[in-house]
Structures are given as structure tokens and as C-alpha cells.
Residue frames as a rotation matrix with the C-alpha (Angstrom) as fourth column:
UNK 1
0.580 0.815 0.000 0.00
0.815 -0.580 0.000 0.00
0.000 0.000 -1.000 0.00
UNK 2
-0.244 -0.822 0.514 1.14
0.760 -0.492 -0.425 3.51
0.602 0.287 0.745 -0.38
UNK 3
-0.182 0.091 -0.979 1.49
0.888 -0.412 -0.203 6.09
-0.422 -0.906 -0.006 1.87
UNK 4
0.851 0.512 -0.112 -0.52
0.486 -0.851 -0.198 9.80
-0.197 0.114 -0.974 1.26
UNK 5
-0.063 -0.948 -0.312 2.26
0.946 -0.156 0.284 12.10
-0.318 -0.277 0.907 0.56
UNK 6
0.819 0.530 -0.221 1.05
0.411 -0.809 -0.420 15.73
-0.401 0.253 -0.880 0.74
UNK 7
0.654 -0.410 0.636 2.72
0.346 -0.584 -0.734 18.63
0.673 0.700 -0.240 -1.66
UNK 8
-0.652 -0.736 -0.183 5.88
0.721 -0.527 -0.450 20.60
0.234 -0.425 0.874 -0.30
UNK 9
-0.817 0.207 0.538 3.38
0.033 -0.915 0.402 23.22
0.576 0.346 0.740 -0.46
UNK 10
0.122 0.917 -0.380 0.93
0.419 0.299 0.857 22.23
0.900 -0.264 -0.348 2.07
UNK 11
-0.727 -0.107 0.678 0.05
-0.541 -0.519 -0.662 24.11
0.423 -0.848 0.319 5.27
UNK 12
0.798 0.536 0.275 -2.83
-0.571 0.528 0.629 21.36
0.192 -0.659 0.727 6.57
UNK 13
-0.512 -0.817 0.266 -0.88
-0.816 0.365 -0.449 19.46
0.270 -0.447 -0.853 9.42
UNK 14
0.046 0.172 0.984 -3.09
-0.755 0.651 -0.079 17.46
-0.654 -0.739 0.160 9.62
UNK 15
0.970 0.029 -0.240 -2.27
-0.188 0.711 -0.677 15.74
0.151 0.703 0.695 5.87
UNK 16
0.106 -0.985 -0.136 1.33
-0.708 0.021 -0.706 15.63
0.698 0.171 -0.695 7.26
UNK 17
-0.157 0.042 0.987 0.07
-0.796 0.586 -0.151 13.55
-0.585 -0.809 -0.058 10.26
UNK 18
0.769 0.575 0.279 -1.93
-0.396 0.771 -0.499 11.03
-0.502 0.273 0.821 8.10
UNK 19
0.505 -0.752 -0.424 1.55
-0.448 0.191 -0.873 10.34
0.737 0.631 -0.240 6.47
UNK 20
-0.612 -0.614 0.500 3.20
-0.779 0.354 -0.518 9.91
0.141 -0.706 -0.694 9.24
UNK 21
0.228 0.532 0.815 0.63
-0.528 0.771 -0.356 7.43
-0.818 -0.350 0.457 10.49
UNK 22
0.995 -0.017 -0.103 0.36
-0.054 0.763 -0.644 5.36
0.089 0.646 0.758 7.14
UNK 23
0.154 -0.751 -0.642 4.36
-0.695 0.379 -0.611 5.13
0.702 0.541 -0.463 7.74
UNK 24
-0.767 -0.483 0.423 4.30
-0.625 0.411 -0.664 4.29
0.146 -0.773 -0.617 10.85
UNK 25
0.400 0.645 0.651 1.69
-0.488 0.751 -0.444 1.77
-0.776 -0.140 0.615 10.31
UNK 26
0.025 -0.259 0.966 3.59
0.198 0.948 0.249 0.09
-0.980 0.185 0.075 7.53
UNK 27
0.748 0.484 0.454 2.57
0.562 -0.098 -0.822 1.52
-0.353 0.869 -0.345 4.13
UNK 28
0.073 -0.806 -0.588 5.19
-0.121 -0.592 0.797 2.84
-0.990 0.013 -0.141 1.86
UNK 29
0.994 0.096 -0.051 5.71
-0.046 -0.057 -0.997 4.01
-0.099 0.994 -0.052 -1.68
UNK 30
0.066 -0.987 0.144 8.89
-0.939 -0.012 0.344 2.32
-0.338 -0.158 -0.928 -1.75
UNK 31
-0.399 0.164 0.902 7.29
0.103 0.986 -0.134 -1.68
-0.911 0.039 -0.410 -2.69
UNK 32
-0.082 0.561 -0.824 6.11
-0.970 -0.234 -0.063 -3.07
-0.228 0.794 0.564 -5.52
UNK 33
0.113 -0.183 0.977 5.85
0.229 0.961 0.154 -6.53
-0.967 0.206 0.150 -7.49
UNK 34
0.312 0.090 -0.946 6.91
-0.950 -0.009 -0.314 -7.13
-0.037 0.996 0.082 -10.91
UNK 35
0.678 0.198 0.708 6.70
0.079 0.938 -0.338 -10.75
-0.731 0.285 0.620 -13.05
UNK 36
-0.444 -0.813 -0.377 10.01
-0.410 -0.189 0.892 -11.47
-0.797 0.551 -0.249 -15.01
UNK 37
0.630 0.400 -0.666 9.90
-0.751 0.098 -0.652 -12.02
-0.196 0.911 0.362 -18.76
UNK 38
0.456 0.219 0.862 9.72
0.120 0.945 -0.304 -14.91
-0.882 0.242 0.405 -20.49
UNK 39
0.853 0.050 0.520 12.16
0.517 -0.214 -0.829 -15.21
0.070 0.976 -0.208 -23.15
UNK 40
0.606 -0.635 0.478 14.88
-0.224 -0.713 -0.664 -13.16
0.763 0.296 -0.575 -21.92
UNK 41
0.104 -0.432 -0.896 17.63
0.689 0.680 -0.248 -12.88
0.717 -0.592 0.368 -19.46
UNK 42
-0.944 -0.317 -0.094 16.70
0.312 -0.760 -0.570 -9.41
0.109 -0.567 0.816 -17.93
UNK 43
-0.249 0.769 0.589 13.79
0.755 -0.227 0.615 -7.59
0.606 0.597 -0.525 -16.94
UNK 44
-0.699 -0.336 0.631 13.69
0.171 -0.936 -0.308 -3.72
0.694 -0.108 0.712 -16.23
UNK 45
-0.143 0.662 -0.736 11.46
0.983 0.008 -0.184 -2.68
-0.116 -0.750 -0.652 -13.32
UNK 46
-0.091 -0.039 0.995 9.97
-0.018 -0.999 -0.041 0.93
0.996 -0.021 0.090 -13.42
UNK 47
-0.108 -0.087 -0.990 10.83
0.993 0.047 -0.112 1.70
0.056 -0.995 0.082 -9.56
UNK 48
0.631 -0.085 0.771 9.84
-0.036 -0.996 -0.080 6.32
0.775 0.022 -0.632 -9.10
UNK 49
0.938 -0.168 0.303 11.70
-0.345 -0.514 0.785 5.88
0.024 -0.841 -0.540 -5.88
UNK 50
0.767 -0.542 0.344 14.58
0.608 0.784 -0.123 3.88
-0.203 0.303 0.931 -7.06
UNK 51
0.938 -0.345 0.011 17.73
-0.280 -0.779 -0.562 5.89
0.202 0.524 -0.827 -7.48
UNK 52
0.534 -0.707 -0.463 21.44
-0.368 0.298 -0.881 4.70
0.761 0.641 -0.101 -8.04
UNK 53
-0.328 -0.803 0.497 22.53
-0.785 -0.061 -0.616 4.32
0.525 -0.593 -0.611 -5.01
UNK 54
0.103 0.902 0.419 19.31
-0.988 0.042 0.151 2.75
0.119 -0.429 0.895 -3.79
UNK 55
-0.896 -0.302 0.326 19.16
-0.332 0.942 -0.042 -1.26
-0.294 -0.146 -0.945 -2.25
UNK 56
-0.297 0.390 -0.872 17.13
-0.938 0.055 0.344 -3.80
0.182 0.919 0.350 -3.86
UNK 57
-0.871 -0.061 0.487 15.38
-0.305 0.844 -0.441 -6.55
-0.384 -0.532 -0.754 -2.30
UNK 58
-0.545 0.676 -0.497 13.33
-0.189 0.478 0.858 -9.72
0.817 0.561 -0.133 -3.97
UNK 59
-0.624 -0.151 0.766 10.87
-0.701 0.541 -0.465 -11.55
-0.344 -0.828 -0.444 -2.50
UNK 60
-0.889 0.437 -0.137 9.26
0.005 0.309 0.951 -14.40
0.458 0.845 -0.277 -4.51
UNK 61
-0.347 0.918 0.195 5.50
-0.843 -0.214 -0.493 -14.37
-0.411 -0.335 0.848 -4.59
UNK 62
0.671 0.720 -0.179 5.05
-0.741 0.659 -0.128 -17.75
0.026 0.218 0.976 -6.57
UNK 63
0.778 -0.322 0.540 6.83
-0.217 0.669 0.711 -20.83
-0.590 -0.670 0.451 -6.29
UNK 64
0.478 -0.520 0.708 9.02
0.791 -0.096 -0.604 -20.36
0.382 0.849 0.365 -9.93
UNK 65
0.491 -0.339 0.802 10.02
-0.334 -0.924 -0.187 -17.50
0.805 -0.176 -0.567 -8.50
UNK 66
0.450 -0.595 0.666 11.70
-0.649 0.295 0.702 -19.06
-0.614 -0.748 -0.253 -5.13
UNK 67
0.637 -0.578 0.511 13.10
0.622 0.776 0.103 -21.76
-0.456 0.252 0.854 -7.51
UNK 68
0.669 -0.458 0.585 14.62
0.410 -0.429 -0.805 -18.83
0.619 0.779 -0.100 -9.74
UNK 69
0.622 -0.564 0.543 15.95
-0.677 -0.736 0.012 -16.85
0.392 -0.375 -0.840 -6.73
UNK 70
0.841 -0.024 0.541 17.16
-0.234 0.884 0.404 -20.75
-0.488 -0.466 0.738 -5.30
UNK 71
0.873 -0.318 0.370 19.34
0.488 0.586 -0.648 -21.33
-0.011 0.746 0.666 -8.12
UNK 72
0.229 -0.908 -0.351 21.31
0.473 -0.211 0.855 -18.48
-0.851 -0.362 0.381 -7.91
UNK 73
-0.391 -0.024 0.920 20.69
0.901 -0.215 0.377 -17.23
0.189 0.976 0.105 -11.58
UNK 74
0.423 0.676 0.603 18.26
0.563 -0.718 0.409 -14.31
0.709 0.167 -0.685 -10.58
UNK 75
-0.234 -0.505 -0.831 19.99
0.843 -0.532 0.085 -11.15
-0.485 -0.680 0.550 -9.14
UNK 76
0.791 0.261 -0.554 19.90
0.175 -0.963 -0.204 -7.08
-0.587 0.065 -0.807 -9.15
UNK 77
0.294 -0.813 0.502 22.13
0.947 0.177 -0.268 -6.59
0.129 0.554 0.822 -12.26
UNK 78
-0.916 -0.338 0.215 21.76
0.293 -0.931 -0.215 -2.51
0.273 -0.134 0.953 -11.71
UNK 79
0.246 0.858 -0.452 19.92
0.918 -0.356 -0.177 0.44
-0.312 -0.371 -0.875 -10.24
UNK 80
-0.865 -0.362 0.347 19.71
0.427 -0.895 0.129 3.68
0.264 0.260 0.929 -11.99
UNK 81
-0.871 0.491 0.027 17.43
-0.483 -0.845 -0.227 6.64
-0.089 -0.210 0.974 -11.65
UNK 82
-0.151 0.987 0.057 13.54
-0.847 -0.099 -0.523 5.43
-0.510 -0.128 0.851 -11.20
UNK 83
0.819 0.144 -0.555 14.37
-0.351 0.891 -0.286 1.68
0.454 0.430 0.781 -12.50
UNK 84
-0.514 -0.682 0.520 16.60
-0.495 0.731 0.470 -1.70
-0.701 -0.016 -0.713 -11.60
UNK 85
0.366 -0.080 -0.927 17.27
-0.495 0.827 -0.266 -4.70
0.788 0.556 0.263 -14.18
UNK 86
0.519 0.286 0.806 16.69
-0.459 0.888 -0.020 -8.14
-0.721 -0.360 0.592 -12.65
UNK 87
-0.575 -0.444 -0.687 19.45
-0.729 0.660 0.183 -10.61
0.372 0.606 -0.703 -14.81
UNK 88
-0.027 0.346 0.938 17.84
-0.757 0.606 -0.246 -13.88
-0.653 -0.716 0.245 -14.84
UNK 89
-0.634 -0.359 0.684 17.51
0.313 0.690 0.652 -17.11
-0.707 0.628 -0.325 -16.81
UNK 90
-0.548 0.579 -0.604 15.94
-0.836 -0.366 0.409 -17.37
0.016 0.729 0.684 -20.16
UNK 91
-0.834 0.423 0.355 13.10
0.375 0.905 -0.199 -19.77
-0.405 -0.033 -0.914 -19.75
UNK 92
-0.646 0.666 0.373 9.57
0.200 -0.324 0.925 -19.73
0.737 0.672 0.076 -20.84
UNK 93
-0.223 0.424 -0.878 7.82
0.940 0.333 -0.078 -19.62
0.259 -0.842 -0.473 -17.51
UNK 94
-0.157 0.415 0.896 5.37
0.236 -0.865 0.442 -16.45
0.959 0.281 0.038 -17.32
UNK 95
0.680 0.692 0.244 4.82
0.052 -0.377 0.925 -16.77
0.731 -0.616 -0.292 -13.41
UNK 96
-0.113 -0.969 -0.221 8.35
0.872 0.009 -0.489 -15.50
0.476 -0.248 0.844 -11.71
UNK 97
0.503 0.238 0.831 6.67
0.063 -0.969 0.240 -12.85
0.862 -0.068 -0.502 -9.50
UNK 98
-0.570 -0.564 -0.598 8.79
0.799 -0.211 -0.564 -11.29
0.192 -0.799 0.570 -6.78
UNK 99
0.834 0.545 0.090 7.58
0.489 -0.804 0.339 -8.47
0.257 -0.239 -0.936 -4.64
UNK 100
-0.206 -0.965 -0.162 10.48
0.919 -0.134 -0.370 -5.82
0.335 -0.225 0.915 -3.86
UNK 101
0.769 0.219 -0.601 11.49
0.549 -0.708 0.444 -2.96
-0.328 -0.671 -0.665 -2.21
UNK 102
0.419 -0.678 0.604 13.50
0.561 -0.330 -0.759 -0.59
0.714 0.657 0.242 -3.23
UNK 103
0.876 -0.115 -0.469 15.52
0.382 -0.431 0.818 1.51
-0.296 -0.895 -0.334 0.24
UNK 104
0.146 -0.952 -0.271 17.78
0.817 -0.039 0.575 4.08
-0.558 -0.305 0.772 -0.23
């Protein structure tokens, strides 16, 4: 889930509280999922919060996906500005979903 995130420009405190709450209850516009491609040996994530320096963490969401990260084939190949590439195998298998996070 994502978290409200009012304008620099705001003067209600009380849309700066509800932020604060949705972080400190968990929610963050830092997560996502994305389903690798079939066919290839990479697939680009659009991450907005994602920025070179930034860590990268899988977590599989179907069972092809724990075998891919299992093997040792499926890693964070890079992170640039609002995106990482996922290297992985080339296979045909369409359900490799990972949720991730992106921190930093």
C-alpha cells in the first residue's frame, strides 16, 4: 500500500500527520511486485523511488520465483534513476513474481 504524501506546499498538518501514520503503520511508496519475462535474461522494473545508489530486495511471490531466486541465476544486475534490471535465466515460464522494495 502507499502512503498519502502531501505537496511541499501544504500548510494542513493534519495531511502531514496522516503520512506519518500510514508510515508508521507500515505503508510505503517504496514496494512493488513485478513478473520477469519470459524469453529473456533481464527484466527492467519501473521503480519512481529507485535511485542509483538505492538497495534492492526480492521476495518471490510464486513458487518459480523461489526456484529462480534458489538457483542463484536471478539477481539485481543494476539500479539507476527510477528503475533496476533483474538478470535472470531465459526460460519460458510467465509466473516469476517477486515483490520488492526498493531503500535508499
Amino acid at each position: 500500500m502507499s502512503v498519502f504524501l502531501p505537496s511541499t506546499t501544504e500548510k494542513d498538518l493534519s495531511k502531514y500527520a496522516l503520512s506519518l501514520q500510514q508510515l508508521a503503520a507500515g505503508r510505503s511508496n517504496a514496494t512493488g511486485s513485478v513478473t520477469l519475462a519470459a524469453g529473456a535474461t533481464s527484466t527492467t522494473v519501473a521503480a519512481p523511488n529507485c535511485a542509483p545508489q538505492s538497495a534492492v530486495f526480492l521476495f518471490p511471490k510464486t513458487g518459480n520465483a523461489a526456484a529462480a531466486l534458489a538457483a542463484g541465476t536471478t539477481f539485481i544486475n543494476s539500479v539507476g534513476k527510477q528503475s533496476f534490471t533483474i538478470s535472470h535465466a531465459n526460460n519460458a515460464q510467465t509466473d516469476r513474481s517477486f515483490f520488492y522494495v526498493c531503500l535508499g
